[in-house]
C-alpha positions in Angstrom: 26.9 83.6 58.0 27.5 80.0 58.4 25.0 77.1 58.1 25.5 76.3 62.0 24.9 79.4 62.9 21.7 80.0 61.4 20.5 76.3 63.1 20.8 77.8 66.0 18.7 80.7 65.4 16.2 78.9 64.4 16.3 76.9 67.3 16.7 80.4 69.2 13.7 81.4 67.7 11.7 79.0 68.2 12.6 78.9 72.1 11.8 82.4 72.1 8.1 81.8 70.6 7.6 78.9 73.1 8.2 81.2 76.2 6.2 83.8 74.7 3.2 81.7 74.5 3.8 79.3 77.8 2.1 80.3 81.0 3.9 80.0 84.8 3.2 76.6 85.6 6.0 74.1 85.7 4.7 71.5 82.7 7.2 70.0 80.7 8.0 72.0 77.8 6.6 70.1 74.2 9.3 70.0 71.4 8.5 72.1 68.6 9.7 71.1 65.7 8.2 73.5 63.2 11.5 74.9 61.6 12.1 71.8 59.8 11.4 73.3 56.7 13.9 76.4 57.1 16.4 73.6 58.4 15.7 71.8 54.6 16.3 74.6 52.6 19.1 75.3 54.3 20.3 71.6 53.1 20.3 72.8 50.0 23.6 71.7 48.1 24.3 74.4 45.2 27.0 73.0 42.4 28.5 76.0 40.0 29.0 74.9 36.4 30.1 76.2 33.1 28.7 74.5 30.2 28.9 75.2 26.3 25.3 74.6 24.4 26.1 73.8 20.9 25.0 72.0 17.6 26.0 71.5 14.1 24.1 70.5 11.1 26.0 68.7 8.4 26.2 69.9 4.4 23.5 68.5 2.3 22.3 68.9 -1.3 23.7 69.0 -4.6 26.2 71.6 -4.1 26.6 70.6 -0.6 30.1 69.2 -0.9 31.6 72.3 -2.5 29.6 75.3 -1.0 28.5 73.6 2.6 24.8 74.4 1.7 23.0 73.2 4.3 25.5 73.2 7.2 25.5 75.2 10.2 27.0 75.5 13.6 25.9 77.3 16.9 28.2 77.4 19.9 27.1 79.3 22.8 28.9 79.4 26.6 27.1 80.3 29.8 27.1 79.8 33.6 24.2 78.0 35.4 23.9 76.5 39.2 22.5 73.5 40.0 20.3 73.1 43.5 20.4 69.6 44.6 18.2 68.8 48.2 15.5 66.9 49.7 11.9 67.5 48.7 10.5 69.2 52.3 6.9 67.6 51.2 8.2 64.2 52.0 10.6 64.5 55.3 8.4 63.8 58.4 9.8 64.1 62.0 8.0 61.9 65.1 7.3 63.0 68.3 10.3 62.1 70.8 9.7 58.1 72.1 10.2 57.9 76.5 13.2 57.3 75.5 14.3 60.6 73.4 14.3 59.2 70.5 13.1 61.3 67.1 12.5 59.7 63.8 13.1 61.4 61.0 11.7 59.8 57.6 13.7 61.5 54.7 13.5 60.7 50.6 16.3 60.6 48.6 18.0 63.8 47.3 16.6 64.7 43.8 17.9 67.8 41.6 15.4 71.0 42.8 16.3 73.5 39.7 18.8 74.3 36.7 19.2 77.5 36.7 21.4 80.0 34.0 22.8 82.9 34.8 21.3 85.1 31.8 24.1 87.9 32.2 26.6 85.0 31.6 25.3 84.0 28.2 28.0 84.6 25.8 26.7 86.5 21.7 26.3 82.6 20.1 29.5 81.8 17.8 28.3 80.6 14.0 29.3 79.1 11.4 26.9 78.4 8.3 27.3 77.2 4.7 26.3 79.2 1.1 22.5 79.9 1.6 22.1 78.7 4.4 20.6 80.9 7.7 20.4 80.2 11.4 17.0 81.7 13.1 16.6 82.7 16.3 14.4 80.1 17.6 17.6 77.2 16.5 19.6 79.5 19.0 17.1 79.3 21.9 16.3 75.4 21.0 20.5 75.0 21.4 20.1 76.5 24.4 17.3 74.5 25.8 18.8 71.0 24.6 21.8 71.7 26.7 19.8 72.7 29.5 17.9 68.9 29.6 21.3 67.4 28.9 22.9 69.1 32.2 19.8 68.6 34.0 19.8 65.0 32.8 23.7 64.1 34.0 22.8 66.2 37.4 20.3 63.7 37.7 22.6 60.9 37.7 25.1 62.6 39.5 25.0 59.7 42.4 27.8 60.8 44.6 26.4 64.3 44.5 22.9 63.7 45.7 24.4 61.5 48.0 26.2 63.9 49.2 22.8 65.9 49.3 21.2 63.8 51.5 23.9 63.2 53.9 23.9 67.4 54.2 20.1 67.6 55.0 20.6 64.5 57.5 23.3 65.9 59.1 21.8 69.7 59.7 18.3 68.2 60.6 20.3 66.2 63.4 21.9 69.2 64.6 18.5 71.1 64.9 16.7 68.1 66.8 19.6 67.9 69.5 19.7 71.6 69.7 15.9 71.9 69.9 16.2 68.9 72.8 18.8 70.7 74.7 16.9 74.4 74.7 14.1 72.5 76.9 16.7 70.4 79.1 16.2 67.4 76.9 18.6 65.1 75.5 17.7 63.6 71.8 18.7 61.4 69.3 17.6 60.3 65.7 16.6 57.3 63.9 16.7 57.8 60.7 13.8 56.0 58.0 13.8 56.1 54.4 10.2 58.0 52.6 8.8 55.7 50.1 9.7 56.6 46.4 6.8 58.7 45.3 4.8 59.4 48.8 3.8 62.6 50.1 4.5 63.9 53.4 0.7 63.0 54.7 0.8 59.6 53.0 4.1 59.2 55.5 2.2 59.9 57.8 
């Protein structure tokens, strides 16, 4: 189902609970605009990556130069996904203005997980010198180090989590209008950066 699609039934939904719970008068219907945080993690931009986690130890020792005591080398492949969105905690959304206006105050985009996909973890290739072992625990720390490298250059990725934040502003848009237009209201949004570090009741 496509991102649009499930906007609008949110906004469906939330229609549906409004009537549920309104009486017969003829008051103006209030906006409602609890779905935000479905609307967020529906932002979320997932990336797809293959990455190789490896390390090598150089020869060392007496004999080091002849027999490669000492030296080792793990090399393991595996697939992982990368969740890049807005932290929910820190996006607040204002009452409309007289004038239909909504502001939405949104943080930066900011790497949510790095994950791996266990099943994808390839038997680790090695290579090791004359007396020389490789324990289990080297494999897992190989594995780990290239976890906080890719999590690292995600983090850094600019044009990504630009591209993040441009996602959530755009669907969050798309659910204020649609929310306006289910109660016979037109809206549109200002947009306001969170403070680096605030909370969503500090924004507040």
């Amino acid at each position: 189902m496509k991102i649009h699609k499930k906007i609008k039934i949110i906004v469906f939904n939330m229609l549906l609970c409004t009537l549920c719970f309104s009486g017969c008068g003829k008051e103006k219907e209030v906006a409602d605009f609890s779905g935000i945080t479905s609307v967020c993690e529906l932002a979320t931009l997932k990336c797809y990556y293959h990455n190789v986690a490896k390390t090598e130890t150089k020869a060392s020792g007496i004999f080091g130069k002849w027999l490669k005591t000492g030296y080792k080398k793990i090399w393991t492949e595996y697939d992982g996904i990368i969740e890049y969105g807005v932290d929910i905690n820190k996006v607040t959304v204002s009452e409309p203005s007289k004038n239909g206006v909504v502001t939405i105050t949104i943080p930066d985009a900011q790497v949510l997980s790095v994950d791996v996909d266990e099943d994808s973890i390839s038997t680790p290739l090695t290579d090791k010198g004359f007396l020389t072992s490789i324990s289990t625990e080297e494999k897992v720390e190989t594995l780990n180090k290239a976890q906080s490298d890719m999590e690292e250059k995600a983090e850094k990725d600019n044009e990504t989590l630009m591209r993040a934040k441009e996602r959530a502003k755009t669907l969050l848009e798309e659910y204020i209008k649609n929310i306006g237009e289910s109660i016979g209201e037109e809206y549109t949004v200002e947009w306001k950066d969170a403070e680096p570090g605030t909370s969503e009741s500090e924004n507040k």
